[in-house]
C-alpha positions in Angstrom: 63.4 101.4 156.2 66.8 100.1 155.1 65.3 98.7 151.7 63.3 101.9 151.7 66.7 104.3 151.8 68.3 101.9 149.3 65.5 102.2 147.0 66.0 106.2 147.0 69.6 106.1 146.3 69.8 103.4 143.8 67.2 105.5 141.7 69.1 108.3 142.7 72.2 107.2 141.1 70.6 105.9 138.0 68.5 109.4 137.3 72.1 111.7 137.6 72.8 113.9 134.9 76.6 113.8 133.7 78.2 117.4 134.7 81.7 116.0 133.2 84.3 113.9 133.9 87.9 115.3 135.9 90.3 113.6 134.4 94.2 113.7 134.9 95.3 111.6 131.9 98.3 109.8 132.0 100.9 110.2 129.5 103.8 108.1 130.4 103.2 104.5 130.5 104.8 104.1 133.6 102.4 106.4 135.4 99.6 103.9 134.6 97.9 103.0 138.2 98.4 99.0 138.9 96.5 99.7 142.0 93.0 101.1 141.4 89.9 101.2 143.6 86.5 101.5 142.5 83.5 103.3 144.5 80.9 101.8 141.9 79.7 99.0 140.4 79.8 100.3 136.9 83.2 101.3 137.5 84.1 98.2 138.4 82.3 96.4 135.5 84.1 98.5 132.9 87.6 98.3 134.2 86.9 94.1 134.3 86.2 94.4 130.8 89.0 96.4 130.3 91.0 93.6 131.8 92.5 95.3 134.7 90.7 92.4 137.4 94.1 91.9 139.0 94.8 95.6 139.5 91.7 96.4 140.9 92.5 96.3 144.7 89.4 97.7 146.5 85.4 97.8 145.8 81.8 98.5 147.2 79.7 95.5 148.4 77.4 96.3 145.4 79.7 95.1 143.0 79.3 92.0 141.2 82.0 89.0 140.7 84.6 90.2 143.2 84.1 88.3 146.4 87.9 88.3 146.6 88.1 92.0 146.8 88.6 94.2 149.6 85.4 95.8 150.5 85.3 99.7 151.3 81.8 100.1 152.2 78.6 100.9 150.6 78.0 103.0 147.6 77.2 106.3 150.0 79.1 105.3 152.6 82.4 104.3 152.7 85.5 103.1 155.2 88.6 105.9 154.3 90.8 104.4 156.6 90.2 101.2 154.7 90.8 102.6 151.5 94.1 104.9 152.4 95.6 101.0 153.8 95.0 100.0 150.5 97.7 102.3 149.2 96.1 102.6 145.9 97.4 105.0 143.3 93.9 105.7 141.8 90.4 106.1 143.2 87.2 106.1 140.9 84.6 108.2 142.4 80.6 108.3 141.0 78.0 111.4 141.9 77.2 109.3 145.0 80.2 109.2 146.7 80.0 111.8 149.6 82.6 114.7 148.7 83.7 115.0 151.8 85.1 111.8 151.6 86.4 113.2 148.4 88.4 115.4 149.2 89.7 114.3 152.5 91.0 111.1 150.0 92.6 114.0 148.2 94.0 116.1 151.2 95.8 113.2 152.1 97.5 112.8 148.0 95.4 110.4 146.9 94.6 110.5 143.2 90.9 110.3 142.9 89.1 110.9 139.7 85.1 111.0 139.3 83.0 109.4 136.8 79.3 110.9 136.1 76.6 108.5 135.2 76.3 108.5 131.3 72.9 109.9 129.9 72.7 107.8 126.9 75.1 105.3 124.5 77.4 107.9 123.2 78.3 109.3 126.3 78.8 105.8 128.0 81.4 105.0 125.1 83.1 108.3 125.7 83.8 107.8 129.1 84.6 104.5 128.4 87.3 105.5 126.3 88.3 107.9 128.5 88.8 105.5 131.3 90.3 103.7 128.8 93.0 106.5 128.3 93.6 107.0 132.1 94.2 103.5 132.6 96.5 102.1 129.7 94.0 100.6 127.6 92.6 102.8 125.0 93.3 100.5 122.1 91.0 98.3 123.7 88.4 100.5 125.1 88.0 102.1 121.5 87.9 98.4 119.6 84.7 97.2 122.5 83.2 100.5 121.6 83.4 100.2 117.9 82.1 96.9 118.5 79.1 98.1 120.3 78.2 101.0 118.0 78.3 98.1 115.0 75.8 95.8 117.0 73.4 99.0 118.3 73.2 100.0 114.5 72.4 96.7 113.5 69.9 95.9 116.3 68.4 99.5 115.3 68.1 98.2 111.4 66.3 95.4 112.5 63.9 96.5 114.2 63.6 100.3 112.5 60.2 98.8 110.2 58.2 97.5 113.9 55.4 99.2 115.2 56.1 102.0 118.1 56.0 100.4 121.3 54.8 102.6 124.6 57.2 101.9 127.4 57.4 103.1 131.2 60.8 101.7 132.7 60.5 101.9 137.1 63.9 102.2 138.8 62.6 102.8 141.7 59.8 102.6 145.0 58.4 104.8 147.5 58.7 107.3 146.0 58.2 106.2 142.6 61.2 107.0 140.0 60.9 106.1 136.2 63.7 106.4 133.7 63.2 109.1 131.9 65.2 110.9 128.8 68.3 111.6 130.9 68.7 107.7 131.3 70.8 105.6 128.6 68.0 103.4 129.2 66.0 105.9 127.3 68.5 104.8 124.3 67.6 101.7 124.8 63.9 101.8 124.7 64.2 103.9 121.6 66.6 101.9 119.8 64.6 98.8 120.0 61.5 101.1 118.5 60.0 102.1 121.7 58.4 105.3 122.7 59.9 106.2 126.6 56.0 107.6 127.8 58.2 109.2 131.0 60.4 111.2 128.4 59.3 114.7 129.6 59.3 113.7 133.6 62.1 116.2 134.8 63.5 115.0 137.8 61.8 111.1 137.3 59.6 111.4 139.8 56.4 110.1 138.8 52.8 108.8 140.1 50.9 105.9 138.9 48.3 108.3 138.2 50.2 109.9 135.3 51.0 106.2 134.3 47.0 105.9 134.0 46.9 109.1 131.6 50.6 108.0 129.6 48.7 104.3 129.6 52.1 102.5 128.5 51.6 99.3 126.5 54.7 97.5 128.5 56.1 98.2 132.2 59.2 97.4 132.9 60.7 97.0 136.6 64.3 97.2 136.8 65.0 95.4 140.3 67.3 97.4 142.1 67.1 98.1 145.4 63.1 97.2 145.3 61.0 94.3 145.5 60.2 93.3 141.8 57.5 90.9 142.7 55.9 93.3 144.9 56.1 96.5 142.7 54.3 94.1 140.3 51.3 93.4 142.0 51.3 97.0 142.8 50.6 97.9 139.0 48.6 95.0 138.3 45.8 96.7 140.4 45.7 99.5 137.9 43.6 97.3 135.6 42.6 100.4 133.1 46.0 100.2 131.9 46.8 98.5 129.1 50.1 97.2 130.3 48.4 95.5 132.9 45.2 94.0 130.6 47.7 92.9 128.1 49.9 91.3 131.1 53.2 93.1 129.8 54.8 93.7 132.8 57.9 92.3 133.4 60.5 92.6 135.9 64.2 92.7 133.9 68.0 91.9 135.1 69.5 95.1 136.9 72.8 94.1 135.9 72.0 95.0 132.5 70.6 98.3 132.9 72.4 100.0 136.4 75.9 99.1 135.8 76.4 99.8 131.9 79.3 99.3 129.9 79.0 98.9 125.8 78.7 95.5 126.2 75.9 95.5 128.9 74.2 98.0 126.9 74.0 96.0 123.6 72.8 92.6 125.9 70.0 95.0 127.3 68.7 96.6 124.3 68.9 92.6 122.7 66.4 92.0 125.9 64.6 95.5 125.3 63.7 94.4 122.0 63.2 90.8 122.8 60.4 92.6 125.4 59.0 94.9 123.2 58.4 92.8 119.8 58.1 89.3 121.5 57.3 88.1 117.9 59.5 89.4 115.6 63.1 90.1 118.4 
């Protein structure tokens, strides 16, 4: 059941449609936070590439590389008496954090701002930037996403004269939950000169018998919260699909694809391409 739940929200997270950032940017340098928590792992991720490690006081259990952090709980669910000890000066929020935990953080004057996920590359650099701005370090947020617009254009130059590649991304089990074109990972399959068969699926809900009508020519299973190795053996039953004959189904690196920053993005559509056009990426 627990993997089950996690499953659902995971997916959940990675399927959320940005409504907007809230933003109270900073003007005066010395209004800069120095003590910052982060309620997601992509949060976190960017403000370590941003350089702000040290000031980051507080984070989930989900996030990566910070075993000497202060915990605060789950993604959904997390300890507010633990955070308000913390005495930070700025919260991060993500669409999964529960609002009333929101806005009792809030009632009690902490400053907490909320992040939406990104739907595709431009938007992930915008907010980037924009977090960038809040935090001090716009200079640098704008020279990583320059950087990553130069690599995307010339990973999309390379491989703009290869063949169209059908692709069905699962981020998710039980039920099943594909990317589809409110995902950056839609980007990404694009970009490296793939065609995202899930594009049209609303919500990203899906069934493998619509898989057996889109009939992708690569799966991908982005291992978050699922068993890879399982879901795998799930689809290799299906074996009208041509996926599953071909033996393209590969289970990829959630890192790259559920906690994006430019940087992440660019290594994942290098592995998206790598995937799709084994013998020319």
């Amino acid at each position: 059941m627990k993997k089950y739940l996690l499953g659902i929200f995971l997916a959940t997270l990675f399927l959320f449609s940005v409504a907007g950032i809230s933003l109270c940017l900073a003007q005066d340098a010395s209004e800069f936070p120095e003590r910052i928590i982060s309620l997601g792992p992509s949060i976190t991720e960017q403000l370590y590439l941003l350089g702000l490690k040290d000031k980051v006081v507080g984070v989930t259990t989900y996030c990566r590389d910070s075993s000497e952090k202060e915990k605060i709980g789950t993604i959904v669910e997390v300890d507010e008496e633990k955070i308000i000890s913390l005495k930070p000066d700025l919260v991060l929020a993500i669409p999964l954090t529960n609002p009333k935990t929101v806005k009792k953080l809030q009632n009690l004057g902490l400053r907490v701002e909320s992040f939406e996920l990104a739907r595709d590359f431009q938007e992930l650099g915008e907010q980037f930037v924009l977090l960038g701005v809040m935090v001090g370090e716009r200079e640098r947020a704008e020279q990583i996403v320059r950087q990553a617009n130069f690599e995307v254009e010339r990973i999309k130059e390379k491989v703009s004269h290869l063949p169209k590649v059908k692709v069905l991304v699962q981020v998710g089990a039980n039920p099943l939950f594909v990317a589809n074109k409110d995902s950056f990972v839609n980007d990404s399959i694009e970009f490296a000169s793939g065609i995202n068969v899930a594009t049209d699926t609303r919500t990203g809900l899906y069934s493998r018998e619509q898989a057996l009508q889109d009939n992708p020519d690569v799966i991908l299973i982005i291992s978050m919260g699922i068993e890879g190795e399982q879901e795998k053996e799930v689809w290799q039953k299906y074996t009208s699909l041509k996926a599953v004959e071909d033996q393209r189904i590969y289970i990829i690196d959630d890192y790259l694809y559920c906690s994006p920053t430019p940087q992440t993005f660019v290594k994942g559509l290098e592995r998206m391409v790598e995937i799709l056009h084994p013998e020319d990426g």
